[in-house]
N, CA, C and O of each residue as an XYZ file, in Angstrom:
540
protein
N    -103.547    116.998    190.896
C    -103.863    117.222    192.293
C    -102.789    118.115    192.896
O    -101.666    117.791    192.510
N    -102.816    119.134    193.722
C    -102.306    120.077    194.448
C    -101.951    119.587    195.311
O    -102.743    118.810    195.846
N    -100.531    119.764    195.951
C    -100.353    119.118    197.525
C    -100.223    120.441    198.315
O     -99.253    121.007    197.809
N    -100.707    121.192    199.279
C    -100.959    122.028    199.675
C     -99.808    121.937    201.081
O     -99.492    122.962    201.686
N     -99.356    120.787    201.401
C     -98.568    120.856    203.024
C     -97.295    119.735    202.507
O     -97.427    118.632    201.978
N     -96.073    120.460    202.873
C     -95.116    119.859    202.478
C     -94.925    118.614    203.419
O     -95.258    118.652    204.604
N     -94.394    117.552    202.847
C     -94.011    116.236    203.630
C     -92.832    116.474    204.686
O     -92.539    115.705    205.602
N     -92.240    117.638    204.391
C     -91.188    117.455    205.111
C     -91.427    117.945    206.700
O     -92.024    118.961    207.055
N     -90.771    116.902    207.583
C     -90.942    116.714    209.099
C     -91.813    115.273    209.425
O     -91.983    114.893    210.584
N     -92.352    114.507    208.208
C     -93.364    113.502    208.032
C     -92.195    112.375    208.547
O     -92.195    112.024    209.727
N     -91.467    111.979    207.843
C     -90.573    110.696    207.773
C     -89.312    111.479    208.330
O     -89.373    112.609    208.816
N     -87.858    110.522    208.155
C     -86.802    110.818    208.769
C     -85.706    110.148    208.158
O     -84.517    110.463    208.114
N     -86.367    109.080    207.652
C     -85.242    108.037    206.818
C     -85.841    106.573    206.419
O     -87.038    106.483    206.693
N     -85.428    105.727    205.993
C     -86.068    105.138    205.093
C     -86.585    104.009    205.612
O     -85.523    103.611    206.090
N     -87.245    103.291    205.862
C     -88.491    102.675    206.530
C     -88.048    101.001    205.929
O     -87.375    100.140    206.495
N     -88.544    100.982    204.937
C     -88.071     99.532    203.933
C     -87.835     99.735    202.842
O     -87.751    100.895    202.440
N     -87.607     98.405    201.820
C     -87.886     98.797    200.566
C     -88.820     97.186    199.934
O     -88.502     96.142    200.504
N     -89.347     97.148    199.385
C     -90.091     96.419    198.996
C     -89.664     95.442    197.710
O     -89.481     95.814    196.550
N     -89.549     93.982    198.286
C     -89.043     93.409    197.113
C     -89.931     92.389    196.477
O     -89.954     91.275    197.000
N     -90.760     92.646    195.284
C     -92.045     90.848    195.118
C     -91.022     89.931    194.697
O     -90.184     90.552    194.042
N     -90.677     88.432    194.823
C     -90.142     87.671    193.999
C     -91.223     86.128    194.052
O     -92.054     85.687    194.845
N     -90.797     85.799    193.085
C     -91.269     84.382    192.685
C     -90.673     82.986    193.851
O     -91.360     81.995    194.102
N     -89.337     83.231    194.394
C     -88.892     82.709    194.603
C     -88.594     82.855    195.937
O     -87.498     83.415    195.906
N     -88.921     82.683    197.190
C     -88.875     83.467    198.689
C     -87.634     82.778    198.988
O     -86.754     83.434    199.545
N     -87.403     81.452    198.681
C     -86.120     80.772    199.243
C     -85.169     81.233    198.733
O     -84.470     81.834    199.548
N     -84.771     81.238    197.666
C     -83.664     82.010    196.838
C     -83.605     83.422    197.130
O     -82.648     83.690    197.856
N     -84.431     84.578    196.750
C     -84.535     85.530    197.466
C     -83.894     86.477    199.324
O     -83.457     87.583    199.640
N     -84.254     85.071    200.084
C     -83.811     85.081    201.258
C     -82.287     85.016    201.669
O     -81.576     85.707    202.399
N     -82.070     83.800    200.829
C     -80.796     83.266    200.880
C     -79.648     83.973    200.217
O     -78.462     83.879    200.533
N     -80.180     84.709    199.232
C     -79.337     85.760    199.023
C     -79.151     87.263    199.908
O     -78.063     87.806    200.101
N     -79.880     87.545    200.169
C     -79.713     88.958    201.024
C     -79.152     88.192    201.933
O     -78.056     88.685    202.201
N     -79.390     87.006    202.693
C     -78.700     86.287    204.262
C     -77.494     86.594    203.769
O     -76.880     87.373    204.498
N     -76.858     86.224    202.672
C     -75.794     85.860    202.149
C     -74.612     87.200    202.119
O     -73.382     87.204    202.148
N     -75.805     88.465    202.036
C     -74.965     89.789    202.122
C     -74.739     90.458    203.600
O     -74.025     91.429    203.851
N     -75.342     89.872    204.298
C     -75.527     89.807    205.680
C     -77.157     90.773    207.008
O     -77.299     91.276    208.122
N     -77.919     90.444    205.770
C     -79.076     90.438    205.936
C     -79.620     89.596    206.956
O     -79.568     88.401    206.663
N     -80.200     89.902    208.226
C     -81.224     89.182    208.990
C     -82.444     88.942    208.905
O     -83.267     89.841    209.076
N     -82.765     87.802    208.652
C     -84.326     88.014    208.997
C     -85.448     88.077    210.333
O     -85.869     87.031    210.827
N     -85.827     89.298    210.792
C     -86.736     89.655    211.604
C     -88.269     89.648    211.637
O     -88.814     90.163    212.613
N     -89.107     89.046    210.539
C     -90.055     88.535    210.717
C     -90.705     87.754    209.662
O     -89.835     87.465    208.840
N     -91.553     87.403    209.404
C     -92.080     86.053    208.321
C     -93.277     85.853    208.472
O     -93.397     84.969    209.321
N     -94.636     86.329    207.965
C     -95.645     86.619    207.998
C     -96.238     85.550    206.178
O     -95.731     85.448    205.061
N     -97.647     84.934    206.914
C     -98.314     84.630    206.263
C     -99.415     85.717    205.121
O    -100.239     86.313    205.814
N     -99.488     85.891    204.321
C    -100.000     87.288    203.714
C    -101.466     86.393    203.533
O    -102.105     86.334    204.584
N    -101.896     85.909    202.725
C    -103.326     85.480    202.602
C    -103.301     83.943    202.968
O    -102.313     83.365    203.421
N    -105.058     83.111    202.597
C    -104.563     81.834    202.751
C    -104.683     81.311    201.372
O    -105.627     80.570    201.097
N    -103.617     81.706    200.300
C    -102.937     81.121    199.513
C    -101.892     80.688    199.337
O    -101.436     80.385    198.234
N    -101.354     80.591    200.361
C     -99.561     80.362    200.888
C     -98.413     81.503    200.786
O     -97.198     81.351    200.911
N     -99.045     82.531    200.557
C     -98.108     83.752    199.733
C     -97.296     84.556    201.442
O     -97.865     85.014    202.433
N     -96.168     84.449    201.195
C     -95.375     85.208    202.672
C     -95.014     86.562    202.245
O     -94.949     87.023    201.106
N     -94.854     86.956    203.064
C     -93.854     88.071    203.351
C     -93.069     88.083    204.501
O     -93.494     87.874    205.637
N     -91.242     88.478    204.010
C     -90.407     88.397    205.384
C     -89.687     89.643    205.303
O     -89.433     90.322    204.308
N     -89.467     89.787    206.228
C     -88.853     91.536    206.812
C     -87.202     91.154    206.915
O     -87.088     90.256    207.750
N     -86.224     91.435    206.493
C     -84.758     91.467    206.788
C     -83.740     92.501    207.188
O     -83.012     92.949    206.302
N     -83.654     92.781    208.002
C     -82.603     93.625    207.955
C     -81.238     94.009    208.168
O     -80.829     93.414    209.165
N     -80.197     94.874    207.578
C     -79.095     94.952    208.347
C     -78.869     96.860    208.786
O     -78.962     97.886    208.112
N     -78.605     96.634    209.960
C     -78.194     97.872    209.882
C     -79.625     98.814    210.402
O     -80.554     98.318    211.039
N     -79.581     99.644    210.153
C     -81.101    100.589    210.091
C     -81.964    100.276    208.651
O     -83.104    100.737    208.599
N     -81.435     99.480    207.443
C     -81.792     99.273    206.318
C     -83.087     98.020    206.603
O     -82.726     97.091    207.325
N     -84.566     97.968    206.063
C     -84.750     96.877    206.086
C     -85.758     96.722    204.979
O     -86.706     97.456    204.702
N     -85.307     95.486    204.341
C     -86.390     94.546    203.060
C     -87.690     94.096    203.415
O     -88.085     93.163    204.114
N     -88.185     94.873    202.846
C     -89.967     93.584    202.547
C     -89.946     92.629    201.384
O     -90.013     93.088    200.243
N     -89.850     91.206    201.612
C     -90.108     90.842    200.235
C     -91.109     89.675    200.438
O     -90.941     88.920    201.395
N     -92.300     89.467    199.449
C     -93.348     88.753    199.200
C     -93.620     88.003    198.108
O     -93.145     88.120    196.978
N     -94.356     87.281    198.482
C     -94.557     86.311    196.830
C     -96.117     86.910    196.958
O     -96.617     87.674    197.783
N     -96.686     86.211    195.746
C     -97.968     86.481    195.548
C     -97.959     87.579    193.922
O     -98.560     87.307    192.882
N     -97.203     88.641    194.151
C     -97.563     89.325    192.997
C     -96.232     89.386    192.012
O     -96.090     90.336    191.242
N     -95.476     88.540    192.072
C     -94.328     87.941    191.152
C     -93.074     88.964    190.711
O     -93.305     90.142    190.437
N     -92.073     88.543    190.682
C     -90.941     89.459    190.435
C     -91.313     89.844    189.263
O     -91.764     89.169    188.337
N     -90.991     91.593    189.369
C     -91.164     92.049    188.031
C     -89.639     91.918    186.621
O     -89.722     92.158    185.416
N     -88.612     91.533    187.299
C     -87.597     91.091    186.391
C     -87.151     91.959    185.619
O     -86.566     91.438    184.670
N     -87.164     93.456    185.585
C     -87.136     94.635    184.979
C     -86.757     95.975    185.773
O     -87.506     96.281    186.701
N     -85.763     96.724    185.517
C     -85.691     98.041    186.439
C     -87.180     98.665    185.865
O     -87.668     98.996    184.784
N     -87.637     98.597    187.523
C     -88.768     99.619    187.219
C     -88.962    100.868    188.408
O     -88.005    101.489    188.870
N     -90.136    101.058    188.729
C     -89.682    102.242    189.526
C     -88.885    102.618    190.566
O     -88.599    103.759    190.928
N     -88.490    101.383    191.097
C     -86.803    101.728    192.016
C     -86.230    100.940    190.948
O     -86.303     99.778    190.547
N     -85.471    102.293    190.556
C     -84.214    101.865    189.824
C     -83.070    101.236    190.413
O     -82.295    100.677    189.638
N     -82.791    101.219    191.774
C     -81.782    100.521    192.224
C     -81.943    100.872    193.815
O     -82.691    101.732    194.281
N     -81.011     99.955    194.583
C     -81.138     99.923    196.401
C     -79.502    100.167    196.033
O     -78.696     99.477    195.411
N     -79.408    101.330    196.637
C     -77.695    101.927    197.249
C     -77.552    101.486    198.672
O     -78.247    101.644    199.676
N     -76.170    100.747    198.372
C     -75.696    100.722    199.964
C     -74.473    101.024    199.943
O     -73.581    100.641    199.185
N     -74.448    101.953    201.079
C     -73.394    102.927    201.685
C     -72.042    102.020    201.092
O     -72.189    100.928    200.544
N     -70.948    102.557    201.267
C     -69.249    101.809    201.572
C     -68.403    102.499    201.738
O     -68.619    103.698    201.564
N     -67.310    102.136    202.073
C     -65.964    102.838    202.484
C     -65.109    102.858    201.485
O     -64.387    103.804    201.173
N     -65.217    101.286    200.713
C     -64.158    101.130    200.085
C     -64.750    100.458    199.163
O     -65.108     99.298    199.368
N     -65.002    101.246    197.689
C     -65.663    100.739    196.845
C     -65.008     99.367    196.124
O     -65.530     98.253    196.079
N     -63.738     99.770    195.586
C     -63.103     99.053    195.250
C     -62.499     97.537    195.737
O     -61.854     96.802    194.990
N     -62.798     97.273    196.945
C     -61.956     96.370    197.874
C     -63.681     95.687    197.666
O     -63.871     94.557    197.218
N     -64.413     96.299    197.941
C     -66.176     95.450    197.680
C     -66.561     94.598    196.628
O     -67.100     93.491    196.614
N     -65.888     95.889    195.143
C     -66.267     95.310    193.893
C     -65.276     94.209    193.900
O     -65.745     93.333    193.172
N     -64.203     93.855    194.344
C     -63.035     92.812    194.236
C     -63.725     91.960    195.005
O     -63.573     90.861    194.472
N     -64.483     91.830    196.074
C     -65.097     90.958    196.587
C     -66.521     90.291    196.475
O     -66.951     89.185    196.804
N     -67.106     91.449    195.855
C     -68.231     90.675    195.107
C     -68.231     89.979    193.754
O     -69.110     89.212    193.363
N     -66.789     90.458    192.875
C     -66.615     89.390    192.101
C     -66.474     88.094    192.096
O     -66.971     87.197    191.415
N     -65.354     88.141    193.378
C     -64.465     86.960    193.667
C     -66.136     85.785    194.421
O     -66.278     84.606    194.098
N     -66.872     86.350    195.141
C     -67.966     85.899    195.573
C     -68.905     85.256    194.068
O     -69.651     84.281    194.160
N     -68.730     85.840    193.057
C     -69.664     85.001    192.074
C     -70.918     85.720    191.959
O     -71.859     85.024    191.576
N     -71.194     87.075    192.219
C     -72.002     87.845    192.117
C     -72.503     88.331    190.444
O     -71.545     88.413    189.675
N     -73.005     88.449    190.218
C     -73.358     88.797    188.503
C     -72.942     90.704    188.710
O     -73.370     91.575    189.468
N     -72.163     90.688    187.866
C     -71.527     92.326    188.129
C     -71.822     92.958    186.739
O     -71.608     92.554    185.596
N     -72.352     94.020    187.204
C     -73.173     94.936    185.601
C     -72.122     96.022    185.067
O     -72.506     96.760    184.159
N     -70.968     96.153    185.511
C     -69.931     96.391    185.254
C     -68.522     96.157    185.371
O     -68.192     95.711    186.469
N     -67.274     96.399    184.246
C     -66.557     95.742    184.694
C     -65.308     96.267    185.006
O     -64.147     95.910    184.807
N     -65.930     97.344    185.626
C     -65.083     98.106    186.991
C     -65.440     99.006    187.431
O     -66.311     99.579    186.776
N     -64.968     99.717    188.876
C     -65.262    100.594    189.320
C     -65.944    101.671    188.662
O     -65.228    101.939    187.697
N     -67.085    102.545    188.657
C     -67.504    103.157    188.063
C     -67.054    104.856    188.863
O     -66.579    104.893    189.998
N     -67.307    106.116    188.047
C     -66.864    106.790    189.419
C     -67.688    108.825    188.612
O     -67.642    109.457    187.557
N     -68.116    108.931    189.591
C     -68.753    110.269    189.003
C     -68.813    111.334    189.744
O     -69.194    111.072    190.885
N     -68.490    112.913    189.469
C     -68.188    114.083    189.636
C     -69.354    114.597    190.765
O     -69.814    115.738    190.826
N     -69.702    113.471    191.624
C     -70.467    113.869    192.670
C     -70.139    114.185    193.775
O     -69.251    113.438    194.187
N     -70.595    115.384    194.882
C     -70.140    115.492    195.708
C     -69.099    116.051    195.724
O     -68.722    116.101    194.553
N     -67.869    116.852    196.827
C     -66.901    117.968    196.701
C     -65.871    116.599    196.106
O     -65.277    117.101    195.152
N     -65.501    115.433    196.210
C     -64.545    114.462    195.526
C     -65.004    113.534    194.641
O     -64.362    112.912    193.795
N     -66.181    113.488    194.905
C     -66.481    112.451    193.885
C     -67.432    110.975    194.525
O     -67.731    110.688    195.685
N     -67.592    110.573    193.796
C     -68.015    108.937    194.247
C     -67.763    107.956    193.487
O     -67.617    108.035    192.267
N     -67.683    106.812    194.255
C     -66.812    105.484    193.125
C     -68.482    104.085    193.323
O     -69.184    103.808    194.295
N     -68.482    103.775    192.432
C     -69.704    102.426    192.911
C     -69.960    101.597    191.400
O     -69.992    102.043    190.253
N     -70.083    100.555    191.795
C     -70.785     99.702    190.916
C     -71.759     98.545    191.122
O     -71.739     97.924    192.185
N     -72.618     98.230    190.136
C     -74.054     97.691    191.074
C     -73.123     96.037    190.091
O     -72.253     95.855    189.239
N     -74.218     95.089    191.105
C     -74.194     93.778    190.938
C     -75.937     93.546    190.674
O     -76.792     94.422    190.812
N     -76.142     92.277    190.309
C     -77.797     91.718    189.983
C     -78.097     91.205    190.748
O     -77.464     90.157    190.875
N     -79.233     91.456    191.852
C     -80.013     90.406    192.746
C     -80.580     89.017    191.910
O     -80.232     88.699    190.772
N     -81.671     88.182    192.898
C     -82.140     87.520    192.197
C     -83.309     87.495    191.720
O     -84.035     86.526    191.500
N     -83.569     89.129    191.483
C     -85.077     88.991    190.404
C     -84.602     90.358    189.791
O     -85.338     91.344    189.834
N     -83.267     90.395    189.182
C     -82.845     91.355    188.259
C     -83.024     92.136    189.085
O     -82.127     92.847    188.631
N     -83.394     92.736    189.985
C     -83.252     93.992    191.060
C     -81.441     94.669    190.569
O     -80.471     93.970    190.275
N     -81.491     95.915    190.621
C     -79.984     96.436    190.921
C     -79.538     96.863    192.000
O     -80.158     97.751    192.585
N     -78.361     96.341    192.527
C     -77.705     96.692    193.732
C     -76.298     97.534    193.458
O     -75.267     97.129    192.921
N     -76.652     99.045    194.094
C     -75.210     99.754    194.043
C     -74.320     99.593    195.302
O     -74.715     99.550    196.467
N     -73.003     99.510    194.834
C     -72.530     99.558    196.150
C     -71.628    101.350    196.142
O     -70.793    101.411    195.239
N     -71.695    102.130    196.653
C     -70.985    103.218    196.536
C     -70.632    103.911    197.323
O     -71.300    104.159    198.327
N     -69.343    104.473    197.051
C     -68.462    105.556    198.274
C     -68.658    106.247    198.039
O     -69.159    106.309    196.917
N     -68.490    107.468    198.791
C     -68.612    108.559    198.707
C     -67.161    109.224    199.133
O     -66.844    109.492    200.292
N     -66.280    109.453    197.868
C     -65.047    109.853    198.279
C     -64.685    111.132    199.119
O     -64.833    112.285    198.715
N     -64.113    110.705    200.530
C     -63.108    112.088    201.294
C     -62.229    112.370    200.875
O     -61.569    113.279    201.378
């Protein structure tokens, strides 16, 4: 299929991101935990299946039950969130008990200095980066 009219001027920045899990309580309680709000909580069918909206920041989560965590990087390979201080994060999401997919700072030739980040595991194997963007 041909796309004939470019998207750009359509969107502006990023809307949500969409999370299915098995588990809505656990799920919740972890993003609360990163300092995630939750702003709404919606019944999806009448099979008991929710969906709740969280957000921090301009950033915000959809996550639902009903069609089950896929438990696998799949087509979002990972949710980046911004930082200042990569290092002082990764020391604190260790010390927090976070499952860390590396075991240290990671750091790559991006950008005019560089960038430093390393992701931790949500709770449906989701990957979370945390990364600076070095000045």
């Amino acid at each position: 299929m041909a796309f004939n009219k470019s998207l750009a001027g359509y969107f502006d920045d990023l809307q949500h991101v969409g999370l299915p899990t098995d588990d809505l309580k656990k799920t919740v309680d972890f993003y609360a935990g990163l300092g995630f709000k939750m702003n709404g909580n919606f019944d999806t069918d009448d099979q008991g299946n929710q969906v709740v909206f969280m957000t921090l920041g301009h950033l915000t989560l959809e996550i639902w039950t009903g069609d089950g965590a896929v438990r696998q990087t799949g087509a979002i390979n990972h949710l980046s969130f911004n930082t200042s201080d990569a290092d002082a994060a990764y020391k604190a999401a260790k010390a927090a008990g976070y499952q860390m997919k590396e075991n240290e700072v990671q750091h790559l030739d991006f950008w005019d200095k560089g960038i430093k980040f390393f992701n931790i595991a949500g709770p449906n194997d989701e990957t979370l980066e945390f990364c600076e963007i070095v000045k």
